[in-house]
KOLNUPA-468081 format. One record per residue (C-alpha): residue in one letter; x, y, z. Coordinates in steps of 0.02 Angstrom, whole numbers, plus 50000, padded with zeros to 5 digits. Each point is the difference from the previous one (the first is absolute). Layout:
BEGIN
aXYZ/...
This chain:
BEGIN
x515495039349751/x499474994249812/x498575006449937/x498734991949892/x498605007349909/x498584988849955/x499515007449857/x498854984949935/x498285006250067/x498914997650146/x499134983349950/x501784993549978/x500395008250155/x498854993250114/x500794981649940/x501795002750011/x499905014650174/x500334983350115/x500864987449914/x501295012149902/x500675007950183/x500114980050047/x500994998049855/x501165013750004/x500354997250182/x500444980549971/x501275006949889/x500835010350165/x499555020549910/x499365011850099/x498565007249871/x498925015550025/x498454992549882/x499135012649925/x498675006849865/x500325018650049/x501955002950002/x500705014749940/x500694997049822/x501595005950044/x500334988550154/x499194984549885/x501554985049985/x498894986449908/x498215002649928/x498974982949997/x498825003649858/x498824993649881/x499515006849796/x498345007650092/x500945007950148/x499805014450079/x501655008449913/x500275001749830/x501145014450012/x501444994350065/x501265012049965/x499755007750208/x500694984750055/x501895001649962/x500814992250159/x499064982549945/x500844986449979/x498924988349924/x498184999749939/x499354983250030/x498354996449916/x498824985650089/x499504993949820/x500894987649880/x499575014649834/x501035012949991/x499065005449856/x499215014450060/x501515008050105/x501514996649882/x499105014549876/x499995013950140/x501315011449949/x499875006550176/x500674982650076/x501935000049978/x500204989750157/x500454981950013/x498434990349958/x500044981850067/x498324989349939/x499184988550133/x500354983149979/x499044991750122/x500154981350064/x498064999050027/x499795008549848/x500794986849905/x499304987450072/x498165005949979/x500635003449821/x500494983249973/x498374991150080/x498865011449888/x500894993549845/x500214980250029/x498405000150046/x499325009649838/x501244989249896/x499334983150085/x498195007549973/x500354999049822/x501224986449991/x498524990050085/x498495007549918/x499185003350128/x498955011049937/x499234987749911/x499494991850151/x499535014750113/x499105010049855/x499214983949902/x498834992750160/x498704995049872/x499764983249985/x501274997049881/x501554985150036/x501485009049947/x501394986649999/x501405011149902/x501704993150093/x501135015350044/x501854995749922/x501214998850139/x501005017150051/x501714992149904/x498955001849835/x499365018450037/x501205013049969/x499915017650098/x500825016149959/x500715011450115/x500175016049925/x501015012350123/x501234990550124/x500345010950145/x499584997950182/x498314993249948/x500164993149839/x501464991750066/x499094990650134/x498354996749894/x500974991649885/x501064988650124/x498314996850074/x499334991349851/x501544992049941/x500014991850165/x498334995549970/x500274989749826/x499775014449884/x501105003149868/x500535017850017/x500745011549897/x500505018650047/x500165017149902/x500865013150073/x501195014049917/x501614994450087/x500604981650006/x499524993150161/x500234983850071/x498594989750092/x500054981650035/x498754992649920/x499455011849882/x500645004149827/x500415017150000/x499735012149821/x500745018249987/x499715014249866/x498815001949859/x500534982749917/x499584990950164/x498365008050013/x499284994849854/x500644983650030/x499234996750167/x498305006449938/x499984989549865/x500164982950098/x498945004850156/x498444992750052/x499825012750170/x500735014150004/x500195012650159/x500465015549986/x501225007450159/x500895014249902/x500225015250065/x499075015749903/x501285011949919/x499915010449824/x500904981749911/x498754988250081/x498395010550003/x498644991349866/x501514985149997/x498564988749924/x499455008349871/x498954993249844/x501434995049924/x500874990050141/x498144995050040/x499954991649819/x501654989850044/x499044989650138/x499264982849968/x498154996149979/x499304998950187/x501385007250111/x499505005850149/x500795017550089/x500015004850158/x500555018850040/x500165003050188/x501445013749944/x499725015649944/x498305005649887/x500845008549841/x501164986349976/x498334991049901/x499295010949858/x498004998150041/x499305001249862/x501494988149898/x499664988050146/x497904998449959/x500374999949838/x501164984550015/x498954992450126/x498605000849873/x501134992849870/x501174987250091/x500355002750155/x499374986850154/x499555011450142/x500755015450080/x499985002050209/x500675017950023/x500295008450193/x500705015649936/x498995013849873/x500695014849916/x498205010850107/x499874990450176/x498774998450048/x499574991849837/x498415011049941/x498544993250000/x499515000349796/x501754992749973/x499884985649878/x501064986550107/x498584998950118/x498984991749871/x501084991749908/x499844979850010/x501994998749977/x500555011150150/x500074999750182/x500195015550112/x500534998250158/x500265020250092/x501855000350047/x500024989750114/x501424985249911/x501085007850154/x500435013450104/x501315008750099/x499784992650196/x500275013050110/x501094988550147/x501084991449883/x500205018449883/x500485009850171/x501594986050037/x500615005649801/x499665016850040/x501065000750149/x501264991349941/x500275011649874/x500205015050135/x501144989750082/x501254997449839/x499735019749996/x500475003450161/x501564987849984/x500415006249824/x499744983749917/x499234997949830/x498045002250001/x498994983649919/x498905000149838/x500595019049951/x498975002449861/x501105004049835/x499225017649937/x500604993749818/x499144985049993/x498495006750102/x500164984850133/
């Protein structure tokens, strides 16, 4: 009998008790399902950063700690966690991930907000250029980035990617290190954000990278928070910048008193650019028991050095 502790609390639990058992039967293992094992009779632990362990040295039979979240972020820096950490990548996930951002980066590819916003009497005849003449930056091209991007070069966009390995994409003209960076800031007109938050990438635009961008570009950041400097970002929105629509905060909820909420250049939306789906996160959860259990290699391990 394996035993899995769900470990990710009871709001999670009371969306993953039926279809994760579903799952892990479809995959032919016999699973006693849990959130009250024993620690010492515990072979996986599906977690997330907010879970109910955080001490996680009890546990030493378990194979794998699978979190039910794409950041790591918050479990990579848990001294206690010396297990094998896989990260959820998540086919609904992705694709909610990629629907929030082409249709922010056709929002302002379009203008609509000139339309929607400006209902007052006023014939505004500005003609959008066509995608082939707007280009988009990707920065941060795994499972996510990845299929953003191929999204909107399939669309017409040019697109360029930043990551900090050489990748290749069809499509999309891929930048690596600090050079590339600077590079693909410099010539963007959009710009999303998809890069996973570690100690290298935390405040990665800063007021300095911030000053690099053109007059009018537009960012999107359905990503991680600290990856934007706030108060860098209103300061180059009030200087240059076009507009920023940002999912993700540094606080969430976003206080109140916080200035984006006012601010005529930025768009808040509360988290919701995508989210981990519950029937398609239980099939990648199972799955991953099931390489366990047949002593294959786990998928998306998350590489303690790089922090992802």
């Amino acid at each position: 009998m394996i035993r899995v502790l769900f470990a990710a609390g009871a709001k999670c639990w009371s969306e993953y008790e039926l279809v994760l058992p579903e799952a892990l039967a479809a995959k032919g293992l016999t699973v006693d399902l849990s959130r009250d094992h024993a620690p010492g009779t515990v072979d996986y632990i599906v977690t997330a950063p907010n879970g109910d362990v955080q001490d996680y040295r009890p546990y030493r039979c378990c194979k794998l700690v699978q979190n039910i979240w794409a950041g790591v972020e918050n479990l990579t820096d848990n001294p206690t966690l010396t297990q094998p950490l896989a990260r959820m990548v998540d086919p609904g996930l992705t694709r909610g991930m990629v629907e929030w951002v082409t249709g922010h980066v056709l929002r302002h590819h379009l203008g609509m907000d000139r339309h929607i916003l400006g209902q007052d009497g006023i014939w505004r005849s500005e003609i959008p250029p066509l995608a082939a003449d707007r280009p988009v930056t990707v920065l941060g091209l795994g499972a996510l980035g990845s299929a953003c991007a191929k999204t909107l070069s399939d669309l017409g966009f040019p697109v360029r990617g930043w990551a900090r390995r050489d990748k290749e994409i069809p499509g999309v003209e891929v930048f690596s290190g600090h050079d590339g960076l600077d590079a693909v800031l410099r010539d963007a007109q959009i710009i999303v954000l998809l890069v996973p938050l570690t100690a290298l990438t935390r405040h990665l635009l800063n007021a300095e990278r911030l000053a690099l961008l053109k007059r009018n570009t537009i960012i999107l950041n359905p990503g991680r928070g600290p990856l934007i400097d706030d108060g860098a970002l209103i300061a180059a929105l009030d200087s240059h910048l076009g507009h920023a629509t940002l999912d993700v905060f540094e606080t969430e909820p976003l206080p109140a008193d916080h200035p984006f909420w006012a601010h005529p250049k930025v768009t808040v939306t509360p988290h919701i650019a995508s989210a981990t789906r519950p029937a398609t996160a239980a099939t990648v959860i199972a799955e991953n028991i099931r390489r366990g259990e047949a002593g294959q290699p786990f998928q998306h391990l998350v590489d303690r050095e790089r922090g992802y």
